[in-house]
C-alpha positions as CSV (number, residue, x, y, z in Angstrom):
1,X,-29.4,45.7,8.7
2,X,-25.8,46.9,8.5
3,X,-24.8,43.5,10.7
4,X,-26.4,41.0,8.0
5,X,-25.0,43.3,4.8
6,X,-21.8,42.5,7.0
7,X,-22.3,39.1,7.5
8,X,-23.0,38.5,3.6
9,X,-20.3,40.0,2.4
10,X,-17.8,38.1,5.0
11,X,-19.3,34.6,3.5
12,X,-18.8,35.8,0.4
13,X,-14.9,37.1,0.6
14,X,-14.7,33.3,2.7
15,X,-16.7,31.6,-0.5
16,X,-14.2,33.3,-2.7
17,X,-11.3,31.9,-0.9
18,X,-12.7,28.2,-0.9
19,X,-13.1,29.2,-4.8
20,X,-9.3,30.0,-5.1
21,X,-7.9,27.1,-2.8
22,X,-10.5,24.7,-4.8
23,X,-8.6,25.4,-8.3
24,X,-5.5,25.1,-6.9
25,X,-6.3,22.1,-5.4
26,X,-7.7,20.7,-8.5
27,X,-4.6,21.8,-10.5
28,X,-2.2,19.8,-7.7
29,X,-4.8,16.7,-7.5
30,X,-4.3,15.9,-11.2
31,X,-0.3,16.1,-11.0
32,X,-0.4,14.2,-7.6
33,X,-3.3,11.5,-8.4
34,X,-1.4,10.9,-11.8
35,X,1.9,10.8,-10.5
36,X,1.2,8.6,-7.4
37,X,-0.7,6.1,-9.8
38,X,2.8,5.5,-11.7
39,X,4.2,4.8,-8.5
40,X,1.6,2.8,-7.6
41,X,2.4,0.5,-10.5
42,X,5.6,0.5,-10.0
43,X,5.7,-1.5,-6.9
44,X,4.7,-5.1,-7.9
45,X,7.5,-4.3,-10.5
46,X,10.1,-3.7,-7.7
47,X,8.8,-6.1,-5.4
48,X,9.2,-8.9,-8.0
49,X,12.5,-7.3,-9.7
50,X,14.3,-7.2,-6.5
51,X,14.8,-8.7,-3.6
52,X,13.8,-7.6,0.0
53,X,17.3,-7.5,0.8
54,X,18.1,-4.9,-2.5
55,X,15.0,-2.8,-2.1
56,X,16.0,-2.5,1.2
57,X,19.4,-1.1,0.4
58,X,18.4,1.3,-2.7
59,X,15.8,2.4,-0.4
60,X,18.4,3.0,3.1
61,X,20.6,5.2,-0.5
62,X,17.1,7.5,-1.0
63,X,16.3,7.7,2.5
64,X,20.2,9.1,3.1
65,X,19.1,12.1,0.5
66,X,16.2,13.2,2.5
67,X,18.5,13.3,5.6
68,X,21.0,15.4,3.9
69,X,18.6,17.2,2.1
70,X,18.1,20.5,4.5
71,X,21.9,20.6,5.2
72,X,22.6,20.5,1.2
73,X,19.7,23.6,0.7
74,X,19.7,25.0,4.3
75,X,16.4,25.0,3.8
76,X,15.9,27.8,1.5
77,X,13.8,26.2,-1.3
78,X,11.0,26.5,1.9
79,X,12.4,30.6,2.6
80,X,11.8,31.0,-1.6
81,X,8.1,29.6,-1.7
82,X,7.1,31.8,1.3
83,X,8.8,34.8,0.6
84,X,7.8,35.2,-3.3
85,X,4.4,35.3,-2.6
86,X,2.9,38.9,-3.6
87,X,6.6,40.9,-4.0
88,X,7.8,42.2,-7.2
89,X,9.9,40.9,-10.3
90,X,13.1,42.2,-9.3
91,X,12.7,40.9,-5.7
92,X,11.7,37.7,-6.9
93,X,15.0,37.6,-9.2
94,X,16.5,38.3,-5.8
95,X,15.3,35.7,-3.9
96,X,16.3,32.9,-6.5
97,X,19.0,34.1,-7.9
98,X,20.5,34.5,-4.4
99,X,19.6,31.3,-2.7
100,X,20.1,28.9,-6.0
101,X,23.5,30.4,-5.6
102,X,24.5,29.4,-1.7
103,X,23.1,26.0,-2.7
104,X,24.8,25.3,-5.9
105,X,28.1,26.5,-3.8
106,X,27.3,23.8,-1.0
107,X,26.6,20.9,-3.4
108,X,30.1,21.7,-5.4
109,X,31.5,20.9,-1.6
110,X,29.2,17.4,-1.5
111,X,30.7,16.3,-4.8
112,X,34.3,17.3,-3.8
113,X,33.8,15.2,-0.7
114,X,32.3,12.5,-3.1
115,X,35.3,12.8,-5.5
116,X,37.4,11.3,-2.3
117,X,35.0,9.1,-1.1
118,X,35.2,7.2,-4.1
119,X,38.9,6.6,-4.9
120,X,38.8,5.3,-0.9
121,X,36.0,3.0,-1.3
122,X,36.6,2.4,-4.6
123,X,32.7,2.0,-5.3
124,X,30.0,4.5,-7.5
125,X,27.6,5.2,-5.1
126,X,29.3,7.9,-3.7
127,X,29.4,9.9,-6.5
128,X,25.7,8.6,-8.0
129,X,24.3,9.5,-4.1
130,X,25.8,12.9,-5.1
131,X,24.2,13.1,-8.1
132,X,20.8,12.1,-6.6
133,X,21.4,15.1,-4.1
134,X,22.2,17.6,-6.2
135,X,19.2,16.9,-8.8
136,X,16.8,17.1,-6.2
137,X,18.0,20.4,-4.1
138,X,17.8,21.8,-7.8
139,X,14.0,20.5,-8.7
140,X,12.9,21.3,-4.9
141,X,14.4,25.4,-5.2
142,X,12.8,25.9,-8.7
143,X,9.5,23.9,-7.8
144,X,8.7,25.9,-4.8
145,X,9.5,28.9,-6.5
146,X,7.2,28.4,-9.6
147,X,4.7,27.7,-6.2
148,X,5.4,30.8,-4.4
149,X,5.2,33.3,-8.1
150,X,1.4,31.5,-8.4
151,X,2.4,29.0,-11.4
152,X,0.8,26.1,-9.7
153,X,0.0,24.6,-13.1
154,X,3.6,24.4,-14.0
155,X,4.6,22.8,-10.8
156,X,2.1,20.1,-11.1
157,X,3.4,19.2,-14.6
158,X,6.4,19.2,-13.5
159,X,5.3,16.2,-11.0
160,X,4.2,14.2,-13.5
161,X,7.0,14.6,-16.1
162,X,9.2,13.6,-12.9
163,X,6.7,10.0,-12.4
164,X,6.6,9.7,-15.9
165,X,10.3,9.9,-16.6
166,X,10.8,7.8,-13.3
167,X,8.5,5.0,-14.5
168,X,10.2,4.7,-17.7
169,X,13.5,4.3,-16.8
170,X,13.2,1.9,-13.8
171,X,11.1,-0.3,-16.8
172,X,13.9,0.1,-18.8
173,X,16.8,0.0,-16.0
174,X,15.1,-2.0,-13.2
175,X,12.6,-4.3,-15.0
176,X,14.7,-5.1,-18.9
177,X,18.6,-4.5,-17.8
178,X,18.3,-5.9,-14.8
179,X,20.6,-2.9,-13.2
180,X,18.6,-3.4,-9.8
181,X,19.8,-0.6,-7.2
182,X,21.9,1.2,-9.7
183,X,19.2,1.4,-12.2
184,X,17.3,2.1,-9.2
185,X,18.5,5.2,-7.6
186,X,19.3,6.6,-11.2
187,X,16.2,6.5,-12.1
188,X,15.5,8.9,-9.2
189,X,17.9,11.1,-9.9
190,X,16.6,10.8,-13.6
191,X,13.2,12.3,-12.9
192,X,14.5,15.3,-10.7
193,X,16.6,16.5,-13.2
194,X,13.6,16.1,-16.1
195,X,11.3,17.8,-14.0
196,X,14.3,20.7,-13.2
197,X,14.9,21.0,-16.4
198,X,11.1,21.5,-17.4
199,X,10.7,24.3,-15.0
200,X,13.3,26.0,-16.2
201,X,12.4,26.5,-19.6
202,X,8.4,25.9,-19.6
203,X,7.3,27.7,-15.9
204,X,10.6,30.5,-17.1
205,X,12.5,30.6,-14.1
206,X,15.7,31.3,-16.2
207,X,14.6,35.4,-16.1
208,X,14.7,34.7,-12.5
209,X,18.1,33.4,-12.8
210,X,21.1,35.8,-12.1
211,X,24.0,34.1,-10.5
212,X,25.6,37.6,-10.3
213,X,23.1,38.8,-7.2
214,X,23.7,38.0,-4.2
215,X,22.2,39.9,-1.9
216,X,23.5,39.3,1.9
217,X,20.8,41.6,3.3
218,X,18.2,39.3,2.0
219,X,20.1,36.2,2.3
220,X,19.7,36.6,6.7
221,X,16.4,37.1,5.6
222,X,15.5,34.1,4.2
223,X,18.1,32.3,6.2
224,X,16.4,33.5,9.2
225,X,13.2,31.7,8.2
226,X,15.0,28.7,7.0
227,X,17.5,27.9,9.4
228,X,14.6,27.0,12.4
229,X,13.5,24.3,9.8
230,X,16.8,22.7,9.1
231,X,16.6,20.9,12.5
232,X,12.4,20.3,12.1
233,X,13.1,18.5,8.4
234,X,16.4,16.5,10.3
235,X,13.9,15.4,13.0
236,X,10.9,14.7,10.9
237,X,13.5,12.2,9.0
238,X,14.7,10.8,12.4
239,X,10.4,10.9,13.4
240,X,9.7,8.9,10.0
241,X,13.0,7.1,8.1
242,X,15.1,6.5,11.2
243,X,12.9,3.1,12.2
244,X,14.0,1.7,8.8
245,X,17.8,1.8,10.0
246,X,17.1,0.6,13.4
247,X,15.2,-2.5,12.0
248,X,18.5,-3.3,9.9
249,X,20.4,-2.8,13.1
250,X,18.4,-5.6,15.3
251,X,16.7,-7.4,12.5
252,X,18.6,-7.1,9.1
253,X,18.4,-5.3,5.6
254,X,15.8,-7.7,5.0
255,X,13.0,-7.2,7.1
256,X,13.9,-3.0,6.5
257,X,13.0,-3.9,3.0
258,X,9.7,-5.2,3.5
259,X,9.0,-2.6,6.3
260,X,9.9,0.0,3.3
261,X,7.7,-1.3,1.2
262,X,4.6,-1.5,3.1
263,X,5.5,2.1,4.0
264,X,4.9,2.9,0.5
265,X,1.5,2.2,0.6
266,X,0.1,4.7,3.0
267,X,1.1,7.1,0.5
268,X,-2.2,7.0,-0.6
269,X,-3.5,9.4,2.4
270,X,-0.1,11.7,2.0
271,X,-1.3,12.1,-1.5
272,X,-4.5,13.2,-0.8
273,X,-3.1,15.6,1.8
274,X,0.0,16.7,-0.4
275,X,-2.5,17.5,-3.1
276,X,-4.5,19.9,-0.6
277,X,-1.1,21.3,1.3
278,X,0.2,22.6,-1.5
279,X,-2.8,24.5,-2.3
280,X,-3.4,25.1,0.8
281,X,0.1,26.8,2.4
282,X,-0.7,29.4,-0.4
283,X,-3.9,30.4,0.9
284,X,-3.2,29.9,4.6
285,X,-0.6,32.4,4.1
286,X,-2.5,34.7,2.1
287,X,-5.8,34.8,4.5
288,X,-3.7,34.2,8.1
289,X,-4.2,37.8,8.9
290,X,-7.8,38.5,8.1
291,X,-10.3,39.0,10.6
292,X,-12.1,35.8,9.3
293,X,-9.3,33.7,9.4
294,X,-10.8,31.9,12.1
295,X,-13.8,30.6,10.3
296,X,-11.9,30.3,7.2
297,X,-9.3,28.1,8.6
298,X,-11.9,25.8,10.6
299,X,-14.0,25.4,7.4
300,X,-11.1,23.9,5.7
301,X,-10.0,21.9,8.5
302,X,-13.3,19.9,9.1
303,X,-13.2,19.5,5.0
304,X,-9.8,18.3,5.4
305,X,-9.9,15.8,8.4
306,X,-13.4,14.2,6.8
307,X,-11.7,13.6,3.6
308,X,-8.7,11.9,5.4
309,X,-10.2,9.9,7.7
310,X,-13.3,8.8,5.2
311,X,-10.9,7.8,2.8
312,X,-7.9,6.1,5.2
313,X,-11.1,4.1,6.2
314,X,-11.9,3.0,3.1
315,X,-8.3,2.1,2.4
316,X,-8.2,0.0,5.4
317,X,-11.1,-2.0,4.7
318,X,-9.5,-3.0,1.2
319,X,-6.3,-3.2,1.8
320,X,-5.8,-7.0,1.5
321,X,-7.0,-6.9,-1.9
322,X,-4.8,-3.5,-2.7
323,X,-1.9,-5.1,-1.3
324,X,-2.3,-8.5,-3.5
325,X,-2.0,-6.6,-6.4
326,X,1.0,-4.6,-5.3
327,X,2.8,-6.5,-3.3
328,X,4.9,-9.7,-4.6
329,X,6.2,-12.8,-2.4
330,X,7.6,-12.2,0.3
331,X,6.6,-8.6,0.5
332,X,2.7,-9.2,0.7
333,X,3.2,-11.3,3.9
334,X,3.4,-8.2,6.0
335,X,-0.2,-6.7,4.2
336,X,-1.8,-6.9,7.4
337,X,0.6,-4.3,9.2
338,X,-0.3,-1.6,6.7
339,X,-3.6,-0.8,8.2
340,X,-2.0,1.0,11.9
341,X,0.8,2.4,8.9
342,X,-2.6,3.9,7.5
343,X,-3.4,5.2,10.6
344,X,-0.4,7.2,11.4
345,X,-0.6,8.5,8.0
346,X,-3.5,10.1,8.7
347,X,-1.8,11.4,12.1
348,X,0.6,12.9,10.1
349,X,-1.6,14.6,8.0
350,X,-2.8,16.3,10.9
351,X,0.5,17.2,12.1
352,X,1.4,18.7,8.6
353,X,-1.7,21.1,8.5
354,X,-0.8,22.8,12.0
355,X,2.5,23.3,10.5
356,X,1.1,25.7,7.7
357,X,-0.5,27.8,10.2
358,X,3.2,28.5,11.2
359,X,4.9,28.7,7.8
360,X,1.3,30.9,7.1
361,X,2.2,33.3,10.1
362,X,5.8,33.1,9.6
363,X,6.6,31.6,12.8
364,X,8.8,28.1,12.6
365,X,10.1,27.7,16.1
366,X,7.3,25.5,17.3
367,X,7.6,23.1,14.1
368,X,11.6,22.5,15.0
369,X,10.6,22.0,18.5
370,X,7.6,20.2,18.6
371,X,9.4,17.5,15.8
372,X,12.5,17.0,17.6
373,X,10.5,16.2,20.5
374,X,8.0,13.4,18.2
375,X,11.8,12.3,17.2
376,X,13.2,11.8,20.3
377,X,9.7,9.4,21.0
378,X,10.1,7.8,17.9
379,X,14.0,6.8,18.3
380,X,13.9,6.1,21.6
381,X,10.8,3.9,21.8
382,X,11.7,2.1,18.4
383,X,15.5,0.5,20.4
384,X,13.0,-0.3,22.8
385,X,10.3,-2.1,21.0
386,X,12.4,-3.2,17.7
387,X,14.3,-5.6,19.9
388,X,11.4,-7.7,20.7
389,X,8.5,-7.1,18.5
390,X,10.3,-6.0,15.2
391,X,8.4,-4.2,12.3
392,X,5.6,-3.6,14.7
393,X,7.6,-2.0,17.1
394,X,9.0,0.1,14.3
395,X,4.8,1.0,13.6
396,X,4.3,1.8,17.1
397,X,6.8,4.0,17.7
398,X,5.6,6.5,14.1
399,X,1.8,6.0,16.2
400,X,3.6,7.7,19.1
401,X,5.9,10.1,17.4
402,X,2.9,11.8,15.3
403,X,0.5,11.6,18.5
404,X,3.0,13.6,20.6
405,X,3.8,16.0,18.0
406,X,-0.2,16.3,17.2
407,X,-0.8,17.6,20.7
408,X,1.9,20.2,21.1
409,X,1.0,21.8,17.9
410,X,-2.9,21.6,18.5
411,X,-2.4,23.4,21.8
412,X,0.4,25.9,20.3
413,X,-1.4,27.4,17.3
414,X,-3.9,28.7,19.5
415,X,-1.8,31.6,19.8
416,X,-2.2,32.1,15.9
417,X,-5.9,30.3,14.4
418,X,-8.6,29.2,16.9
419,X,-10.4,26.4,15.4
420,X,-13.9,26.1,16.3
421,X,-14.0,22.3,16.3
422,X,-14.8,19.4,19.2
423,X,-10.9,17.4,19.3
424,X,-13.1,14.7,21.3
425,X,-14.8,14.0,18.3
426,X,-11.6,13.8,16.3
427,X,-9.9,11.6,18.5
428,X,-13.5,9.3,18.4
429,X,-12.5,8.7,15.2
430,X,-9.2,7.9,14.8
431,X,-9.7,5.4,17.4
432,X,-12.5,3.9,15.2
433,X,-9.6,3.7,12.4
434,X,-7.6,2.3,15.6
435,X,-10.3,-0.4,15.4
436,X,-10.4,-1.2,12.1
437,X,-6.8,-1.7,12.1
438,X,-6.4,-3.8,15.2
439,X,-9.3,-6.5,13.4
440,X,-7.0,-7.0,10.7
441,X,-3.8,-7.2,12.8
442,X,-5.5,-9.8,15.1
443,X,-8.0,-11.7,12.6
444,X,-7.0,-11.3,9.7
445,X,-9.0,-11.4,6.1
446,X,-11.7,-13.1,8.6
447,X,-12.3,-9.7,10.2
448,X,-13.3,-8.1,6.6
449,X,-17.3,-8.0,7.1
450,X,-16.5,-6.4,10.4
451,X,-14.5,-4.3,9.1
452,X,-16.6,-2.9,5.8
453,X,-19.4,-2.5,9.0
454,X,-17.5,-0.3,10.9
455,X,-16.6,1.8,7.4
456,X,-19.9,2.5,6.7
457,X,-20.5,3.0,10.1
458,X,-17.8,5.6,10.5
459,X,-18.8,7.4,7.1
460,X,-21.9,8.1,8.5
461,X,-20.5,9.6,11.8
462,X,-18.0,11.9,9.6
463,X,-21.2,12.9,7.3
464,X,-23.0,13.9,10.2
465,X,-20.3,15.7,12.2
466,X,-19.2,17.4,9.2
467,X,-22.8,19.3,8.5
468,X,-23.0,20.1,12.5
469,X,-19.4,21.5,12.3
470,X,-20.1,23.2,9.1
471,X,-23.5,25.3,10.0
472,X,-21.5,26.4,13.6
473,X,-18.9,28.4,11.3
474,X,-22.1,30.0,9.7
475,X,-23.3,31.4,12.5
């Protein structure tokens, strides 16, 4: 009697906890869903307002940010986000006030450099890149912050005020003036600074704000936690961006552009999974040490890897329609590639949720490690394949990067979460995305009936391994 009273209330606290990750995944999916849609429409307007070769370029400039990104922040907006969770006011006001301060003191030494920069090269990118730098390490620090003190509501508004103001200026900048990359990039920077700017005030992170503390004690702390992912976020941009550069290298600015721009599209799956991370990292660090972690943790990962691969299928089979209304000349000639782009999306996905189990137990070594290794597969194999097979090499070699990086991180967080599920049935069907993919690569549109088959068929599988995986964790 005393085991079932046991066992009831255990599904309850884990009921409970799906209760609190499913608002907080509902508040993320409405700033996500809305701000991907702008972005969405966005794309026939670049596609058709610039040329391969200028898209290319702007996006090589946005790319550069994300690589200098960890060294301009050391990290710390990810250190603020984990360590405000459940401390109080004054040690909150601590841990902003101290780390906004070591990054607005790095990113006065970026725009010094830039200052130089520009009387040698006599160009305003320098100082504009700078800009677009600075906006962002500002928006990142006070949007993982209003995370971490439980505002999720604020932080998704702040996502769409970012899309919104984003949308509106490359209209005005991209689409009427005509300013191409300039209007471009500052429409980028634009957005961050809107979406900064509302945190501030609305979410009320100036009584946070005290650029008098700095306290060095805490500082190691958080540095401690941060540093370990300076070199992850540097490799994940050598695992993911680095192709784009290697293309220009062996095929030209060009052919980078359109590979860019098909990249954007399988931003449909890291939306899906971005809305349910962010949620998610809160509750996986909340619920890491509990003695149902376990079943908790497996629960949401069968939810998680149904929704993905049920909806990358679905994207796959209608891709060549998706892509005809996004893509514009010579862009939509590459549509068919998208689909194994789709795939390691979905890959990634994965890769991102054994991740939180670290940043949830407060362990980052394995995430630097384990990405520098899916880096060193990703560079090396894309001067091997680029050469010869262009843009598909550059597809391969993400495949390979995330599939390495996948099984390191499986096997290692064993040590943390044991996750009641079957990886042979996982593996079944991503190769059945594998398949779906490969039809349109080698057919074409002619392969669509085969396709939407094997969708349907697929669903069914994920329905069916879903209940099976479900009832185990019941037990």
């Amino acid at each position: 009697m005393k085991d079932g009273s046991n066992n009831l209330r255990n599904k309850i606290k884990i009921d409970s906890k799906f209760r609190t990750l499913g608002s907080n995944t509902i508040i993320f999916a409405i700033g996500n869903v809305f701000s991907k849609l702008i972005l969405f429409f966005l794309m026939p307007l670049y596609t058709s307002a610039m040329s391969p070769t200028e898209y290319g370029f702007a996006e090589l400039m946005n790319n550069g940010i994300d690589l200098l990104m960890p060294l301009a922040t050391l990290c710390l907006y990810e250190a603020v986000f984990r360590f405000s969770i459940d401390v109080s006011l004054i040690k909150k006001k601590e841990i902003l006030s101290s780390s906004l301060k070591i990054i607005l003191i790095i990113n006065t030494l970026v725009l010094s450099i830039s200052i130089l920069v520009l009387f040698l090269l006599d160009s305003l990118y320098p100082i504009l890149f700078s800009f677009m730098l600075f906006a962002y390490s500002i928006r990142q620090l006070f949007a993982q912050f209003s995370r971490g003190i439980g505002k999720a509501r604020f932080f998704a508004m702040s996502g769409i005020l970012n899309a919104i103001i984003l949308g509106i200026s490359n209209v005005v900048l991209v689409g009427l003036l005509s300013y191409g990359v300039n209007g471009y990039l500052f429409s980028i920077a634009l957005g961050n600074v809107s979406s900064a700017f509302y945190l501030y005030f609305r979410a009320n992170i100036k009584q946070f704000i005290d650029l008098k503390i700095l306290d060095k004690t805490l500082i190691k702390e958080l540095l401690t936690f941060s540093i370990p992912m300076i070199p992850n976020s540097i490799s994940w941009w050598f695992a993911n961006i680095s192709t784009r550069y290697i293309l220009v290298m062996f095929q030209g600015i060009a052919v980078a552009g359109i590979f860019t721009a098909i990249s954007k599209l399988p931003s449909i799956i890291n939306v899906l999974s971005s809305i349910f991370q962010q949620a998610w990292q809160f509750s996986a660090s909340k619920e890491i040490s509990n003695k149902q972690a376990s079943n908790f943790f497996t629960k949401v990962f069968l939810t998680y890897y149904s929704l993905i691969i049920a909806s990358c299928s679905l994207i796959i089979t209608f891709i060549p329609f998706i892509s005809k209304f996004l893509l514009q000349g010579e862009f939509f000639e590459a549509w068919n590639l998208i689909p194994l782009l789709l795939v390691s999306a979905v890959l990634n996905c994965f890769s991102v949720y054994f991740g939180s189990i670290y940043t949830a137990s407060m362990n980052n070594k394995m995430i630097m490690i384990s990405t520098m290794v899916g880096a060193c597969i990703s560079v090396v194999s894309s001067f091997v394949l680029i050469p010869f097979i262009g843009i598909i090499g550059a597809i391969i070699s993400t495949n390979l990067s995330y599939i390495i990086i996948n099984l390191m991180r499986y096997f290692d967080t064993k040590k943390y979460i044991k996750l009641k599920i079957n990886p042979f049935e996982v593996v079944g069907l991503i190769s059945i995305l594998y398949l779906q993919a490969f039809l349109y690569l080698s057919f074409g549109l002619n392969s669509f009936l085969y396709v939407l088959i094997i969708n349907v068929v697929l669903l069914l599988i994920i329905i069916t391994l879903y209940l099976k995986g479900y009832k185990k964790t019941n037990v």
